[in-house]
C-alpha positions in Angstrom: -21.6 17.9 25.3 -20.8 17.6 29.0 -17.7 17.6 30.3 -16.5 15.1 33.2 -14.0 15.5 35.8 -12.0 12.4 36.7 -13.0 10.8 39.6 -10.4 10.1 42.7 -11.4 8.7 46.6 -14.8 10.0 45.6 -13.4 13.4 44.3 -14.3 15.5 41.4 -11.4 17.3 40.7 -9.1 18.9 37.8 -6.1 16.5 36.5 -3.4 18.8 37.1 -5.2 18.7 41.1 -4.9 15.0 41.4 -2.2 13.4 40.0 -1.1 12.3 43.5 -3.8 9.6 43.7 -2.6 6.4 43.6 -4.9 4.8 40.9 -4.2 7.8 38.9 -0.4 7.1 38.6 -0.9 3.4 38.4 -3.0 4.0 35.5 -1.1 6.5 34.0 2.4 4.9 34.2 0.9 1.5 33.0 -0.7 4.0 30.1 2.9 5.8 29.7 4.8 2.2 29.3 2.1 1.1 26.4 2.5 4.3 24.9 6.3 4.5 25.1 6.4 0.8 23.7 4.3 1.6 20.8 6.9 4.6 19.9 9.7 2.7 20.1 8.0 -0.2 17.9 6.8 2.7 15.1 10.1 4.1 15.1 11.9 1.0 14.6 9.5 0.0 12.0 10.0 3.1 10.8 13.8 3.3 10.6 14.1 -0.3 9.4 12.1 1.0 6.2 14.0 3.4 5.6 17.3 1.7 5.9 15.7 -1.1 3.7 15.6 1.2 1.0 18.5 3.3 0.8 20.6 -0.1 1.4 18.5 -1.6 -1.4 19.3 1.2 -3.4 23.2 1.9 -2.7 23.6 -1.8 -3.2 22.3 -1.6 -6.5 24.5 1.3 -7.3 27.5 0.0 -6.0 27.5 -3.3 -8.2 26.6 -1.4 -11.3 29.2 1.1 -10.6 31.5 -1.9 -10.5 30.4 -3.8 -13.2 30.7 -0.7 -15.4 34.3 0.0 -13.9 35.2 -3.6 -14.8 33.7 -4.1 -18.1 34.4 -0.4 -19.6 30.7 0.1 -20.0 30.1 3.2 -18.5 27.3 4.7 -17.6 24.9 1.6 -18.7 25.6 -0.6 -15.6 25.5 1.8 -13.4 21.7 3.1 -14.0 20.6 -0.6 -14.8 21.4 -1.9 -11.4 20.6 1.3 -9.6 17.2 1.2 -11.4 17.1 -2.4 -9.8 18.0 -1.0 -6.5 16.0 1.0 -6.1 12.8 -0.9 -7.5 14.1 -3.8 -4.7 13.7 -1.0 -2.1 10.4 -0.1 -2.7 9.6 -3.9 -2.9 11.3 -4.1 0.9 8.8 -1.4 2.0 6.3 -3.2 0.4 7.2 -6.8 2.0 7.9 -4.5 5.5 4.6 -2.5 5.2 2.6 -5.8 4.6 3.9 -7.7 7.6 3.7 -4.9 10.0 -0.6 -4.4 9.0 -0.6 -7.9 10.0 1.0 -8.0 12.7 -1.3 -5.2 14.5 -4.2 -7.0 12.8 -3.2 -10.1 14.7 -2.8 -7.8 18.3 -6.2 -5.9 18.0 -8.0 -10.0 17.2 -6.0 -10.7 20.3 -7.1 -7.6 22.3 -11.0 -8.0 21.4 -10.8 -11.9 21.9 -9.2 -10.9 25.4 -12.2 -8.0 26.3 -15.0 -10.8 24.9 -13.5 -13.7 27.6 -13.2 -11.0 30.0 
C-alpha cells in the first residue's frame, strides 16, 4: 500500500504543512459544514428517540397511577398502563427508526442520481 500526499499549487506536502491553501480550506470547511450537519441531524434523531420513549412510558405510568388512585385498585392499573407505556415507546422507536432508514435511503438515491447526471 502506498501512501499519497495531498496535492496543493503542484505541491506534495504533509496536511498539517498546507492547510493554508485555499482549495484546501474551501474543501475542508464545505467538508466540516456536511459533517457538522449530519451530527446535529443524528443527535436530534437520537434525542427525539429517546424522549419518545421515556414520554411514552411516564405517560403510561401516570394514567395508571391515576386510575388506581381513583378507582382504589392499587397496584393493577398502575403496571397495566405502564406495561402499555412502555410497549408504545418501543413502538415510537420503531415508527422513528423506520422513517429515518428511509429517509437516508431517499438522500443516498438522490446523491447517486446526482453523480450519474453529473
Amino acid at each position: 500500500m502506498r501512501l499519497t500526499l495531498p496535492v496543493c499549487h503542484g505541491i506534495q506536502k504533509p496536511a498539517f504543512l498546507w492547510t493554508n491553501c485555499a482549495l484546501y480550506t474551501k474543501f475542508t470547511m464545505t467538508e466540516n459544514k456536511e459533517s457538522r450537519r449530519q451530527l446535529f441531524k443524528s443527535l436530534g434523531f437520537l434525542s427525539g428517540v429517546g424522549i419518545s420513549m421515556v414520554a411514552a412510558t411516564f405517560i403510561g405510568l401516570a394514567i395508571g397511577y391515576y386510575l388506581d388512585q381513583w378507582l382504589e385498585t392499587r397496584p393493577w392499573f398502575t403496571l397495566g398502563f405502564l406495561a402499555i407505556g412502555i410497549i408504545s415507546g418501543f413502538r415510537n422507536v420503531y415508527i422513528l427508526t423506520a422513517r429515518e432508514l428511509r429517509r437516508q435511503q431517499r438522500e443516498e438515491q438522490q446523491a447517486e442520481q446526482e453523480r450519474d447526471e453529473g
